[in-house]
PDB file of N, CA, C and O in Angstrom, chain B, residues numbered from 101:
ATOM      1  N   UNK B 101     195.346 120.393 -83.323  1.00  0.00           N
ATOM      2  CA  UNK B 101     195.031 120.361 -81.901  1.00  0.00           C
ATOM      3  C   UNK B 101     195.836 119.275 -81.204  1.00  0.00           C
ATOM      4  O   UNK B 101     196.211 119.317 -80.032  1.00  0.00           O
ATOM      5  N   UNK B 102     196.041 118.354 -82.027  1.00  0.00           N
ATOM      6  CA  UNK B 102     196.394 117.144 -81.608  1.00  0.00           C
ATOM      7  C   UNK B 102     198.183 117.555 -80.869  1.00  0.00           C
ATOM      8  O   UNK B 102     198.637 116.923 -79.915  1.00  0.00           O
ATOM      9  N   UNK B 103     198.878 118.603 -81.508  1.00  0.00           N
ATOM     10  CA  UNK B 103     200.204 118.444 -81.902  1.00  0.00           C
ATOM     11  C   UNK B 103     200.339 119.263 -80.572  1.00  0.00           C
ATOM     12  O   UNK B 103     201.274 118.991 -79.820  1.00  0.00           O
ATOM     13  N   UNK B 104     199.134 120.605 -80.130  1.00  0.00           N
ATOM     14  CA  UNK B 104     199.442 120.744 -78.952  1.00  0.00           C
ATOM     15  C   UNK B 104     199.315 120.246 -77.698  1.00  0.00           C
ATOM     16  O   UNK B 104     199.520 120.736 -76.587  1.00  0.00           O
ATOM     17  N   UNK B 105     198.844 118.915 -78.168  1.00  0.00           N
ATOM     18  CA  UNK B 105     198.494 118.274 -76.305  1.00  0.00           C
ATOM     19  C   UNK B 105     200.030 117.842 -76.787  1.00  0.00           C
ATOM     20  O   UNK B 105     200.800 118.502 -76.090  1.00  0.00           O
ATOM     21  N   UNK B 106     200.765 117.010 -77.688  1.00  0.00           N
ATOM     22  CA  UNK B 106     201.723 116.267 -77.626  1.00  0.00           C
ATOM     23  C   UNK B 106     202.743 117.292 -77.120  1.00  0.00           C
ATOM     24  O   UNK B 106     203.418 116.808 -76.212  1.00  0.00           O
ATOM     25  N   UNK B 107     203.114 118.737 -77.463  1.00  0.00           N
ATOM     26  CA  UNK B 107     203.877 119.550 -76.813  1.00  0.00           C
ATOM     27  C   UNK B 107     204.235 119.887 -75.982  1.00  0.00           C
ATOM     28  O   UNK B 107     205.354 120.015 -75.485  1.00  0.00           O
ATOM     29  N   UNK B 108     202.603 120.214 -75.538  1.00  0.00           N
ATOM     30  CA  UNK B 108     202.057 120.120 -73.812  1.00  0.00           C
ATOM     31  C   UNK B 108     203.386 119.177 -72.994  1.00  0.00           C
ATOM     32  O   UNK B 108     204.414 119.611 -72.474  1.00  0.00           O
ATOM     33  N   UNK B 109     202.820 117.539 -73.145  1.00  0.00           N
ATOM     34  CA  UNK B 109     203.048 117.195 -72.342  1.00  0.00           C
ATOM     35  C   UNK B 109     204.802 116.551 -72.679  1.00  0.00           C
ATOM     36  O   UNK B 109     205.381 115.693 -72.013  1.00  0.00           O
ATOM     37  N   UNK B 110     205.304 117.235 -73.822  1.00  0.00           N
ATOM     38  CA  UNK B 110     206.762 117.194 -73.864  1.00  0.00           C
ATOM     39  C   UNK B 110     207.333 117.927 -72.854  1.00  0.00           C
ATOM     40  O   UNK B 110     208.102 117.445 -72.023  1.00  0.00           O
ATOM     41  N   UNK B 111     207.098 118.700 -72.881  1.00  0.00           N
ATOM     42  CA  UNK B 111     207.285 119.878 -71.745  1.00  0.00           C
ATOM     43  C   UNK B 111     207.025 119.772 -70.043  1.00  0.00           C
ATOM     44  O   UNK B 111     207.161 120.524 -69.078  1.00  0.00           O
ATOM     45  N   UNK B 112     206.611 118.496 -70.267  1.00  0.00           N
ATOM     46  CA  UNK B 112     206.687 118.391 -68.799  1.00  0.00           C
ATOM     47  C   UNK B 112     205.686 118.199 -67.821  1.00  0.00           C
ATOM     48  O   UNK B 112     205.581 117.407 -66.885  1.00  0.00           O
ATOM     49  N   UNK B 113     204.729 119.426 -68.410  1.00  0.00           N
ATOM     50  CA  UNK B 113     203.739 119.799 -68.233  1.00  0.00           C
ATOM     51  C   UNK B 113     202.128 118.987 -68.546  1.00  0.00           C
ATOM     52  O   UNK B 113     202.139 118.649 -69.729  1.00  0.00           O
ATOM     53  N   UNK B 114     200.886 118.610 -67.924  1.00  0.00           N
ATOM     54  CA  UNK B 114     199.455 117.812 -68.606  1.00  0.00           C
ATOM     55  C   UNK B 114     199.532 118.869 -69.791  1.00  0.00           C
ATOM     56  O   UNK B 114     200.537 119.504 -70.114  1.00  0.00           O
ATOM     57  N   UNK B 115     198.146 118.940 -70.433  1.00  0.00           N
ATOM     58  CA  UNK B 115     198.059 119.690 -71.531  1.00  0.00           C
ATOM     59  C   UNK B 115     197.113 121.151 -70.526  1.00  0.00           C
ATOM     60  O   UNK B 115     196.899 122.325 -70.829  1.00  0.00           O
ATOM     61  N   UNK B 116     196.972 120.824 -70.037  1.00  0.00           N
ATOM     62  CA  UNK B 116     195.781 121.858 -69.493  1.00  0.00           C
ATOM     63  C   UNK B 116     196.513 122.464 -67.902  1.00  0.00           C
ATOM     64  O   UNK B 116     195.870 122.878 -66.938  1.00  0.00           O
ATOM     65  N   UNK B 117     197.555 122.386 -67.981  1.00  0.00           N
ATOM     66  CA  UNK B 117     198.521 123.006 -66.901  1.00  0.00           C
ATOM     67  C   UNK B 117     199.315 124.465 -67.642  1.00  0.00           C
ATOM     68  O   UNK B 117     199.957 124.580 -68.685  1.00  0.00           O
ATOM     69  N   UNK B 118     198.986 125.322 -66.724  1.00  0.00           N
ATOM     70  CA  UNK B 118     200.675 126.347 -67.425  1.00  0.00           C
ATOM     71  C   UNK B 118     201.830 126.071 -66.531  1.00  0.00           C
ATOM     72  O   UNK B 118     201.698 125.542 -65.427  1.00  0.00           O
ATOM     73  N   UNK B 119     203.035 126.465 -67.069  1.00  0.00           N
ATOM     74  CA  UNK B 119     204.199 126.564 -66.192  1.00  0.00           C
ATOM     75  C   UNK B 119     204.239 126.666 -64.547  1.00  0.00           C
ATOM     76  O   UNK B 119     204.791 125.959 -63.705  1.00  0.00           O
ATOM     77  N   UNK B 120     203.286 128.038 -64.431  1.00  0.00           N
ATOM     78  CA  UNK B 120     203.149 128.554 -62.909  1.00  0.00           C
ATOM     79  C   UNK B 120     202.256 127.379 -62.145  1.00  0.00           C
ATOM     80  O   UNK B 120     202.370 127.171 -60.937  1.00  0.00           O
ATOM     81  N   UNK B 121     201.333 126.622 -63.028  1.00  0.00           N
ATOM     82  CA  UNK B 121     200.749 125.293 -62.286  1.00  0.00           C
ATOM     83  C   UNK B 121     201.779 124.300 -61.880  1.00  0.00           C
ATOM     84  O   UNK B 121     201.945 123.886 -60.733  1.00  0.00           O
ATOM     85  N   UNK B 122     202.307 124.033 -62.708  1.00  0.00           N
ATOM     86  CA  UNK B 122     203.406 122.658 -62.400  1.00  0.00           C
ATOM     87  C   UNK B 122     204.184 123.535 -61.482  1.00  0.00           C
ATOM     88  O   UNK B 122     204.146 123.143 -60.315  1.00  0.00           O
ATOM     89  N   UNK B 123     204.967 124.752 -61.716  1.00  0.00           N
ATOM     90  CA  UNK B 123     205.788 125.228 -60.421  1.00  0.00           C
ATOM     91  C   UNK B 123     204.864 125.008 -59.048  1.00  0.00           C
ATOM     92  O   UNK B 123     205.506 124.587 -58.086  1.00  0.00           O
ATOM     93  N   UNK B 124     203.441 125.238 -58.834  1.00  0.00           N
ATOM     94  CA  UNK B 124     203.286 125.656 -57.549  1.00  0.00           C
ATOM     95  C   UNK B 124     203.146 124.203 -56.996  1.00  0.00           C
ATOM     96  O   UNK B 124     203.396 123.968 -55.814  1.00  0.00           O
ATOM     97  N   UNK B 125     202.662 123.030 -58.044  1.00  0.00           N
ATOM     98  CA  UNK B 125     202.192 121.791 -58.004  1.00  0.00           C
ATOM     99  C   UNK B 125     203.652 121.411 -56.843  1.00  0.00           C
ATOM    100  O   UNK B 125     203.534 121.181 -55.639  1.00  0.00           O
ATOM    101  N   UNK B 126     204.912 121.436 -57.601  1.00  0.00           N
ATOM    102  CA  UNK B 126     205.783 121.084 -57.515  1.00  0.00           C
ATOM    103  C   UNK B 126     206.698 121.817 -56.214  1.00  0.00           C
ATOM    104  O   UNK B 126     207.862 121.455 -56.045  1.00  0.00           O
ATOM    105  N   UNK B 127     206.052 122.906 -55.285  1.00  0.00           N
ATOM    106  CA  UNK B 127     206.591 123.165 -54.073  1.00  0.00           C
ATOM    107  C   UNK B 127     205.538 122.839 -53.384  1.00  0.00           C
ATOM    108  O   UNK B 127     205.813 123.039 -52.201  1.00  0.00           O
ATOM    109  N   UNK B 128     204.146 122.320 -53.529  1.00  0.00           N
ATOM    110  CA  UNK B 128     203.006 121.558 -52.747  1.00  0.00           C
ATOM    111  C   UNK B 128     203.793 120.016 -52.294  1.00  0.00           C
ATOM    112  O   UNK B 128     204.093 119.618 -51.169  1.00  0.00           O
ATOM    113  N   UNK B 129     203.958 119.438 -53.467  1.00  0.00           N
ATOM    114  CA  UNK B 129     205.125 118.551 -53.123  1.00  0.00           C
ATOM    115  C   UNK B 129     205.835 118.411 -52.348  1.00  0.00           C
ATOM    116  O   UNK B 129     205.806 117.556 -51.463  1.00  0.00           O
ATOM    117  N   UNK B 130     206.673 119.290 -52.546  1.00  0.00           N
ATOM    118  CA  UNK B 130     207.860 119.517 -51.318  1.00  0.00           C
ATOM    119  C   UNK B 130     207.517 119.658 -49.989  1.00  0.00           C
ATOM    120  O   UNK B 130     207.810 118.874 -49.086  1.00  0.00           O
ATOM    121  N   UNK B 131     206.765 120.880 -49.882  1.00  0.00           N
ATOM    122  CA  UNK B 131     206.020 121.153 -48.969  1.00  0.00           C
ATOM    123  C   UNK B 131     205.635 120.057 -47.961  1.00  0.00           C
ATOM    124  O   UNK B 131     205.549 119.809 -46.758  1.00  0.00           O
ATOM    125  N   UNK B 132     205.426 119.469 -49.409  1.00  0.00           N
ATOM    126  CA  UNK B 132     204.034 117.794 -48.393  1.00  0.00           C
ATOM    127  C   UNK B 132     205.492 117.032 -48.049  1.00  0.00           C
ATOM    128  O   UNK B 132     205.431 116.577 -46.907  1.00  0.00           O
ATOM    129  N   UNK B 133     206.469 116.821 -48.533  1.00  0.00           N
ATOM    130  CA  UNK B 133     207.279 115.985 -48.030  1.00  0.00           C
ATOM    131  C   UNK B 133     207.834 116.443 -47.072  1.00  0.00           C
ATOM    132  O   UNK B 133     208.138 115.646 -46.185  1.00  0.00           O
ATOM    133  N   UNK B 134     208.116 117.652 -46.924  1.00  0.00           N
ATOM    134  CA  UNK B 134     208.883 118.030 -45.382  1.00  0.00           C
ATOM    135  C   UNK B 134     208.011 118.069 -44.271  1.00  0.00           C
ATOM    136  O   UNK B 134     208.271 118.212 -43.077  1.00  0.00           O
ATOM    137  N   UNK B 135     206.778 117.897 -44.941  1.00  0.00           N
ATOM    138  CA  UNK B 135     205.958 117.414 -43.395  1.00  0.00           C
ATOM    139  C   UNK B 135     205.589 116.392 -42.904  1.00  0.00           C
ATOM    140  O   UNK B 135     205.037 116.304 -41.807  1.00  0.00           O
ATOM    141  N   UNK B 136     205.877 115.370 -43.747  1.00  0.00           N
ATOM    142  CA  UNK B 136     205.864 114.215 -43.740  1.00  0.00           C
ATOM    143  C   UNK B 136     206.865 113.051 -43.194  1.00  0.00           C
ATOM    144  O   UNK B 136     206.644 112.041 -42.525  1.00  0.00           O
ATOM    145  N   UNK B 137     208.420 113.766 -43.918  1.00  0.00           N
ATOM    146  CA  UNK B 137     209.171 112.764 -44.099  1.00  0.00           C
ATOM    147  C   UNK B 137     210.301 113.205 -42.902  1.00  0.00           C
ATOM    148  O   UNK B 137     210.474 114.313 -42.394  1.00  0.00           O
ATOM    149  N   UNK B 138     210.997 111.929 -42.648  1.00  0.00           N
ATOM    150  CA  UNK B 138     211.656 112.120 -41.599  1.00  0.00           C
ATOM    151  C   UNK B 138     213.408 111.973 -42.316  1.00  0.00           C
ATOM    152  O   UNK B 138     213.852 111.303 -43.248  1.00  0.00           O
ATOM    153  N   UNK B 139     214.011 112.895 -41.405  1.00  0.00           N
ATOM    154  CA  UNK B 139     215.474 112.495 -42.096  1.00  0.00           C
ATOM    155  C   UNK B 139     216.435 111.824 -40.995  1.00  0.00           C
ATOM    156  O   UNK B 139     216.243 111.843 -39.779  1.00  0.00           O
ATOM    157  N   UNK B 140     217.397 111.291 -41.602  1.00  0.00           N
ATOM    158  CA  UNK B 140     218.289 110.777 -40.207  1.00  0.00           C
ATOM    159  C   UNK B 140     218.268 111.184 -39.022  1.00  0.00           C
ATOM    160  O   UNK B 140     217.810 112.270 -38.666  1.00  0.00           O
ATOM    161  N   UNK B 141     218.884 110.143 -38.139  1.00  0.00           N
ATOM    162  CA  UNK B 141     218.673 110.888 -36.904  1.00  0.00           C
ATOM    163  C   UNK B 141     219.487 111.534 -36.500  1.00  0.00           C
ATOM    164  O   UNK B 141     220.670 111.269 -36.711  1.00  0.00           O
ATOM    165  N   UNK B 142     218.970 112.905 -35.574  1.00  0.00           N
ATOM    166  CA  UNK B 142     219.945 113.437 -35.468  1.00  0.00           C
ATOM    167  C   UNK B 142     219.937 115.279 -36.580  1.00  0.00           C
ATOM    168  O   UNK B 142     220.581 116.304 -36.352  1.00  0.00           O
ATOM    169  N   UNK B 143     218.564 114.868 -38.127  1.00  0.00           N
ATOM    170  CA  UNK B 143     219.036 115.315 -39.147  1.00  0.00           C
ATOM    171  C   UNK B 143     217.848 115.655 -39.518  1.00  0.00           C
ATOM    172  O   UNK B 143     216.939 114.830 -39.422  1.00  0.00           O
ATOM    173  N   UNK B 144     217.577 117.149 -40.099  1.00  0.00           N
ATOM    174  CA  UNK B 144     215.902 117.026 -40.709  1.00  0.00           C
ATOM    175  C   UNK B 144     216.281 116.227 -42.520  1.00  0.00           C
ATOM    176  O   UNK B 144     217.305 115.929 -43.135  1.00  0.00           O
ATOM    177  N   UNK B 145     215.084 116.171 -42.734  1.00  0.00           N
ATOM    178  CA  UNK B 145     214.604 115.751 -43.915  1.00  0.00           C
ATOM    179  C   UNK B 145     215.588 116.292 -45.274  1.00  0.00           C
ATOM    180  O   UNK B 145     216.416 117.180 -45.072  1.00  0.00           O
ATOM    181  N   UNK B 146     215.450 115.775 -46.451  1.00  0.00           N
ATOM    182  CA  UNK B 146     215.914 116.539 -47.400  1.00  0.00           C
ATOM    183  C   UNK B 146     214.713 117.629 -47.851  1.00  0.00           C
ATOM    184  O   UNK B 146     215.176 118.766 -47.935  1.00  0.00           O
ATOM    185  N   UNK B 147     213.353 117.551 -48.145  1.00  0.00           N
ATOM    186  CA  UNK B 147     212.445 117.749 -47.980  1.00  0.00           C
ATOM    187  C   UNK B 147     212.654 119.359 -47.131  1.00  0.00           C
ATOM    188  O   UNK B 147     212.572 120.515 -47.548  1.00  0.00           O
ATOM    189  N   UNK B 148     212.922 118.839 -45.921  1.00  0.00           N
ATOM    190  CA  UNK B 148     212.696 119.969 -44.787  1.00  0.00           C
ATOM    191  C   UNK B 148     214.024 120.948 -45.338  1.00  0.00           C
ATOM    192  O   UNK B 148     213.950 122.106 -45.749  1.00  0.00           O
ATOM    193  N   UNK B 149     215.235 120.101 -45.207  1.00  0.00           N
ATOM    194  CA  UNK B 149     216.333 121.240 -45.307  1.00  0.00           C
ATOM    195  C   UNK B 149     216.030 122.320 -46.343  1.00  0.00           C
ATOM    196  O   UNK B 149     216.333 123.511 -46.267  1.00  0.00           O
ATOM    197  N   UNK B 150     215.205 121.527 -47.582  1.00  0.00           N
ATOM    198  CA  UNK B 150     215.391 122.077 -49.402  1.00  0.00           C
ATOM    199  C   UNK B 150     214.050 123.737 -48.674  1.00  0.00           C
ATOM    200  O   UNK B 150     214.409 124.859 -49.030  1.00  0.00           O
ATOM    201  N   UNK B 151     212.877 123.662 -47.880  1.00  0.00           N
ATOM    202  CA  UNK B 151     212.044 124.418 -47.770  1.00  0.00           C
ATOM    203  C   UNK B 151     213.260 125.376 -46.881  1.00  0.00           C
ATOM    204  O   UNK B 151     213.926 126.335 -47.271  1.00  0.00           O
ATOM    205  N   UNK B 152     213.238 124.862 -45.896  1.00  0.00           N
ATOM    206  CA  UNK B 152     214.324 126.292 -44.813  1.00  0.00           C
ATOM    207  C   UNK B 152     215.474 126.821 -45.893  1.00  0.00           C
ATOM    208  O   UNK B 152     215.743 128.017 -45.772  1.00  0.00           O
ATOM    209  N   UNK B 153     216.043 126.245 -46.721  1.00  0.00           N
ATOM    210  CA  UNK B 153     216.931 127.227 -47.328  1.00  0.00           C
ATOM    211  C   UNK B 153     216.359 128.238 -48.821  1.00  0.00           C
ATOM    212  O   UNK B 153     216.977 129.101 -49.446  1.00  0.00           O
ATOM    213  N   UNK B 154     214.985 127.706 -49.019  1.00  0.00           N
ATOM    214  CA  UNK B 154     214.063 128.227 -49.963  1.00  0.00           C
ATOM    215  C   UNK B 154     213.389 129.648 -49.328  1.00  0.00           C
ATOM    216  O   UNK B 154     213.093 130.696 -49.903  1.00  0.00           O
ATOM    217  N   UNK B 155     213.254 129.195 -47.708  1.00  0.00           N
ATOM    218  CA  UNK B 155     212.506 130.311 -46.623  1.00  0.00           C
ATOM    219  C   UNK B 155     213.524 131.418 -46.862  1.00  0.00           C
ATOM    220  O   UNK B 155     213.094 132.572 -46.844  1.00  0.00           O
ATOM    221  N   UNK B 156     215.000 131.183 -47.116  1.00  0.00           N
ATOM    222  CA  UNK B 156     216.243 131.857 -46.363  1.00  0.00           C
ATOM    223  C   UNK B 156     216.561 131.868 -44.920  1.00  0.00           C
ATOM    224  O   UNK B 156     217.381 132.615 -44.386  1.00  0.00           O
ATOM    225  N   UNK B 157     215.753 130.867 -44.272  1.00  0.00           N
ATOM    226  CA  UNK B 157     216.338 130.571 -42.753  1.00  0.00           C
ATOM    227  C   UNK B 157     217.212 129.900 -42.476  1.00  0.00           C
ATOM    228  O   UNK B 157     217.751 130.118 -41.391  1.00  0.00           O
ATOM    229  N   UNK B 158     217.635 128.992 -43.187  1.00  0.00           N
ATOM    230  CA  UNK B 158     219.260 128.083 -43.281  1.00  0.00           C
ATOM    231  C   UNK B 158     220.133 128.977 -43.032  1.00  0.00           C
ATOM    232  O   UNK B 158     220.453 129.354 -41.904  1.00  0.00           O
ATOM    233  N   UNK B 159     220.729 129.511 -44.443  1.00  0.00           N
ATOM    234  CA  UNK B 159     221.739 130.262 -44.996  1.00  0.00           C
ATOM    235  C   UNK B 159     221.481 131.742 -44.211  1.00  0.00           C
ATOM    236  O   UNK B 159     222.476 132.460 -44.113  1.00  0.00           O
ATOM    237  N   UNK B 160     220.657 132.064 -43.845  1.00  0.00           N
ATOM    238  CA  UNK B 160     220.491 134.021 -43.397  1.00  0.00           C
ATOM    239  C   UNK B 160     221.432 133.229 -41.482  1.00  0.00           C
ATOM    240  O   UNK B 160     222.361 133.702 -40.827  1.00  0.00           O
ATOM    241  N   UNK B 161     220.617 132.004 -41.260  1.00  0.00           N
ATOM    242  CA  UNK B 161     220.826 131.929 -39.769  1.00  0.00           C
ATOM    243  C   UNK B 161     221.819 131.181 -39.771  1.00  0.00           C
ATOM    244  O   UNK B 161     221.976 130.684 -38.656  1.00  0.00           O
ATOM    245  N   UNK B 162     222.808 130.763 -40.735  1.00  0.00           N
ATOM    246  CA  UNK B 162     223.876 130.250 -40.237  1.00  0.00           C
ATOM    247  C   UNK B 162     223.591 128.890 -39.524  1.00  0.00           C
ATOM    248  O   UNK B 162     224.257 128.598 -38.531  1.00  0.00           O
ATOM    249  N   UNK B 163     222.581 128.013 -40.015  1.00  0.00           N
ATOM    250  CA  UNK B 163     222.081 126.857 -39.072  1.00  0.00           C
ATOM    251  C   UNK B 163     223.132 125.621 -39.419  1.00  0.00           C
ATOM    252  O   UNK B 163     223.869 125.572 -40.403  1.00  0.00           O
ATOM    253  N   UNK B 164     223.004 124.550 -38.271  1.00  0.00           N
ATOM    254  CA  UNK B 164     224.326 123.707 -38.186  1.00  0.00           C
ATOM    255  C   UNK B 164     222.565 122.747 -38.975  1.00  0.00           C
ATOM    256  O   UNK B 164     221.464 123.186 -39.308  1.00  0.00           O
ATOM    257  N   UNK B 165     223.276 121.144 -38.962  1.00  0.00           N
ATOM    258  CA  UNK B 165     221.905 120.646 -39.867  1.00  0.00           C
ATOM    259  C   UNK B 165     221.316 120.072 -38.472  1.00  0.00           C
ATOM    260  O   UNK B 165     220.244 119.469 -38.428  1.00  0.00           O
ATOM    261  N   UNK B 166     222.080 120.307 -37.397  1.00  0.00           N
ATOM    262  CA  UNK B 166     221.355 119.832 -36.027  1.00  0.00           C
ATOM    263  C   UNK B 166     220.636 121.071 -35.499  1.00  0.00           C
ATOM    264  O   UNK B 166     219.745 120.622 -34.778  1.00  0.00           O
ATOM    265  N   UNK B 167     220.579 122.292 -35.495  1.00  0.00           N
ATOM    266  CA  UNK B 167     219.970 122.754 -35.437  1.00  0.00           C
ATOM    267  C   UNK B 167     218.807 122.776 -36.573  1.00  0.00           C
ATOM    268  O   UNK B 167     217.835 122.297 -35.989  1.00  0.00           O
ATOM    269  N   UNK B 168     218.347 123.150 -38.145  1.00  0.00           N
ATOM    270  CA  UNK B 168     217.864 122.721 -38.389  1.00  0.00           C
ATOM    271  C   UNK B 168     216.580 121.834 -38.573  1.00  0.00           C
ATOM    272  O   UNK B 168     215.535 121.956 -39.213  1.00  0.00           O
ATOM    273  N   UNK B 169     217.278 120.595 -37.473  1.00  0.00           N
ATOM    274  CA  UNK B 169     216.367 119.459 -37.591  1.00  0.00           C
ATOM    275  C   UNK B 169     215.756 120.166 -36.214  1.00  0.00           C
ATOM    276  O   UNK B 169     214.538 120.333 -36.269  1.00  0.00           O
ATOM    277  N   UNK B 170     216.402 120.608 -34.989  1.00  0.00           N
ATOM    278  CA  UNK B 170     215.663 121.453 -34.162  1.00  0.00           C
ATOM    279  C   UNK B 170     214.197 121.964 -34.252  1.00  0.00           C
ATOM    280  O   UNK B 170     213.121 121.814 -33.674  1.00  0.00           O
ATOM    281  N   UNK B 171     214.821 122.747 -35.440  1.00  0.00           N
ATOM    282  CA  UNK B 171     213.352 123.977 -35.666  1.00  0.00           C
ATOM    283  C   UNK B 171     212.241 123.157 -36.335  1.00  0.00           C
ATOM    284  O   UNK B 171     211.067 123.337 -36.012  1.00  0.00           O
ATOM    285  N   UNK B 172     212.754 121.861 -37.673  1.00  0.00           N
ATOM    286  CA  UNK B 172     211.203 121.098 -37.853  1.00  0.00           C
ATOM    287  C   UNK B 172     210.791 120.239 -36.969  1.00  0.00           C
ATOM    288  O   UNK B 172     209.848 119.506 -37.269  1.00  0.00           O
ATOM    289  N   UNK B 173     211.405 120.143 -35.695  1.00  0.00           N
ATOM    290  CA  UNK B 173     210.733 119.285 -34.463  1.00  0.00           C
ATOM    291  C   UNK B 173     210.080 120.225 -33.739  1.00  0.00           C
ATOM    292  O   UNK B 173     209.976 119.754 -32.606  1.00  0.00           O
ATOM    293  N   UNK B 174     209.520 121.440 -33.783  1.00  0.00           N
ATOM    294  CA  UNK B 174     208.883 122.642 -33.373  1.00  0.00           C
ATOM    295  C   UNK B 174     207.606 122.269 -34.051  1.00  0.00           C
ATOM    296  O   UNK B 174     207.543 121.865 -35.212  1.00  0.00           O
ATOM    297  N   UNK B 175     206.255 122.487 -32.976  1.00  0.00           N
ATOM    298  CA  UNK B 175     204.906 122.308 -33.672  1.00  0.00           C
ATOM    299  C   UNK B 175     205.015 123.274 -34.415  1.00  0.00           C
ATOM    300  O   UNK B 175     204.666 123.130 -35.586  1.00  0.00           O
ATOM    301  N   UNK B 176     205.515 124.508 -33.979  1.00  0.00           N
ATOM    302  CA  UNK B 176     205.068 125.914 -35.179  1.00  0.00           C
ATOM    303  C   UNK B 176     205.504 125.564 -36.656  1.00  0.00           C
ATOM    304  O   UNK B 176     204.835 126.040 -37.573  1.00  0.00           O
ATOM    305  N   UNK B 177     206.664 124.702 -36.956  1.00  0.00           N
ATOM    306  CA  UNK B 177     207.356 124.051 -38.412  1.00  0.00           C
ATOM    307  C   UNK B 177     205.657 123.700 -39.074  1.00  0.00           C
ATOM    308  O   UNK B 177     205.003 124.414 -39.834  1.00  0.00           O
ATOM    309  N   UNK B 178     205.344 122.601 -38.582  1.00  0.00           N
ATOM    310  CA  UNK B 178     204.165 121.802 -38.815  1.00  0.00           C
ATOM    311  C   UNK B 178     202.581 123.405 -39.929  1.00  0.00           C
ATOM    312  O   UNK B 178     202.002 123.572 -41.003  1.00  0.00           O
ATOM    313  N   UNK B 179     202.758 124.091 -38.429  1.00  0.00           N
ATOM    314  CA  UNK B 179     201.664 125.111 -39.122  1.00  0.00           C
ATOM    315  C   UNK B 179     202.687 125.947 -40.069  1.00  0.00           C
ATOM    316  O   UNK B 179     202.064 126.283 -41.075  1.00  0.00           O
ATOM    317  N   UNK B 180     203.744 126.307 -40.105  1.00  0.00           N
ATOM    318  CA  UNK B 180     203.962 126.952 -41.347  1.00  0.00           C
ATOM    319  C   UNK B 180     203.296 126.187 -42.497  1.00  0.00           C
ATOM    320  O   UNK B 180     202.504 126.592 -43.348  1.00  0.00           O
ATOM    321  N   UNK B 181     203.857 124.909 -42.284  1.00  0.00           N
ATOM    322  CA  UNK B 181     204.212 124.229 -43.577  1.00  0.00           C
ATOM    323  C   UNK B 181     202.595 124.175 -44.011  1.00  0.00           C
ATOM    324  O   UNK B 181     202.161 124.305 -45.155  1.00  0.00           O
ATOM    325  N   UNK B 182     201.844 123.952 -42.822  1.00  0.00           N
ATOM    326  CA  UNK B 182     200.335 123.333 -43.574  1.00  0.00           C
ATOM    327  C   UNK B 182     199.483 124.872 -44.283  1.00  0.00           C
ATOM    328  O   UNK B 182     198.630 124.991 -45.163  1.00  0.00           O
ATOM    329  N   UNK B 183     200.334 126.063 -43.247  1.00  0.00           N
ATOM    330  CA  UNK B 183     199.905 127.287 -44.345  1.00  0.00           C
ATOM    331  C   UNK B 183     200.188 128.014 -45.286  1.00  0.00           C
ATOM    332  O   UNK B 183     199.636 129.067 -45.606  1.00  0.00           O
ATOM    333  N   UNK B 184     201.253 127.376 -45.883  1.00  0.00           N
ATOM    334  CA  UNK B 184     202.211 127.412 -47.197  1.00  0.00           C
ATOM    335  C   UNK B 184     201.242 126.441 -48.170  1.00  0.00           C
ATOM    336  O   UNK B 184     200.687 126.852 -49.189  1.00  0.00           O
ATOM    337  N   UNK B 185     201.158 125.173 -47.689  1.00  0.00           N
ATOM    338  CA  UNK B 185     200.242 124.436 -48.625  1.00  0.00           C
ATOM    339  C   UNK B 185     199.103 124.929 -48.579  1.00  0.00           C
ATOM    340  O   UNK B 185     198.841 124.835 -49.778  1.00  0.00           O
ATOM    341  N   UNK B 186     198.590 125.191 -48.323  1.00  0.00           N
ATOM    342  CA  UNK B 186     197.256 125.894 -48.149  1.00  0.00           C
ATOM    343  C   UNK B 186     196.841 127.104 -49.023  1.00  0.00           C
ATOM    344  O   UNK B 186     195.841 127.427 -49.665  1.00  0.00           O
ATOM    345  N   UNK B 187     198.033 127.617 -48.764  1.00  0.00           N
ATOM    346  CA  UNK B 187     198.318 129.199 -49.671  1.00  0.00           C
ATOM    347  C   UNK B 187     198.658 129.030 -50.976  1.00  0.00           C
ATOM    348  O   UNK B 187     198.368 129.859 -51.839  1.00  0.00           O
ATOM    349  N   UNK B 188     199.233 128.051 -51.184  1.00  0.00           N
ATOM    350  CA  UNK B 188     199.858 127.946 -52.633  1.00  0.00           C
ATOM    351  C   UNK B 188     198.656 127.098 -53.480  1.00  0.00           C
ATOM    352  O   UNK B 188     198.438 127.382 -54.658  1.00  0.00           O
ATOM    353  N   UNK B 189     198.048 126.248 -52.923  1.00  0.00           N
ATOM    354  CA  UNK B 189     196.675 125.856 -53.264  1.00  0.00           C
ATOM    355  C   UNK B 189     195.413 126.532 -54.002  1.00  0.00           C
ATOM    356  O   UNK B 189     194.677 126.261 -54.951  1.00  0.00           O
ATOM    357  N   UNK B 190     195.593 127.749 -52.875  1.00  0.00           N
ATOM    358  CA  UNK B 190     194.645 128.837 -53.017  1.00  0.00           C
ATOM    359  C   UNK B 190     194.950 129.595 -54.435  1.00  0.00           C
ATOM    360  O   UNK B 190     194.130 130.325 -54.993  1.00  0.00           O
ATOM    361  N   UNK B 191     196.453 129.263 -55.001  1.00  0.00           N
ATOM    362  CA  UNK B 191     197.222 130.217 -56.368  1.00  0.00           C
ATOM    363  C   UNK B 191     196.927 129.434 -57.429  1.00  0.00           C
ATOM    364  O   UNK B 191     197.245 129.769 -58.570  1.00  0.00           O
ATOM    365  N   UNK B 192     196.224 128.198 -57.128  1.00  0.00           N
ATOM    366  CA  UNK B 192     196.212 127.395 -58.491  1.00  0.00           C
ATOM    367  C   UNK B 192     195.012 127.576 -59.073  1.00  0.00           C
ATOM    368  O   UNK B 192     194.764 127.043 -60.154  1.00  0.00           O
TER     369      UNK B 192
END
């Protein structure tokens, strides 16, 4: 028993997590940082950029990183993000 907690948590992973836990853990994260964190000025977040090109709204829209920082200065950014965390919450 012992040898699988030590595996467990070689892997990355607590012992009592699966893969799909630490993945969703780990875009809650993100999530939480692009709503949080601020990026240069002028610039969204790394945080923010890493979610919009995860959305496919970067790359589909051809965004400059000043636009970009545009769209997470939009209250609507804010409620995506808090219903993404919310949702992915709900998967764990």
């Amino acid at each position: 028993m012992k040898n699988l907690k030590v595996e467990a948590t070689d892997q990355g992973r607590g012992p009592h997590r699966s893969r799909e836990q630490v993945r969703i853990l780990k875009e809650v994260g993100t999530l939480k940082a692009a709503l949080t964190s601020v990026g240069k000025p002028g610039q969204a977040s790394a945080a923010a950029m890493q979610c919009l090109a995860e959305f496919g709204i970067y790359l589909d829209l051809q965004m400059t990183p000043q636009e970009a920082h545009h769209v997470t200065l939009c209250p609507q950014w804010k409620i995506v993000l808090n219903a993404m965390i919310e949702s992915r919450r709900n998967e764990l």
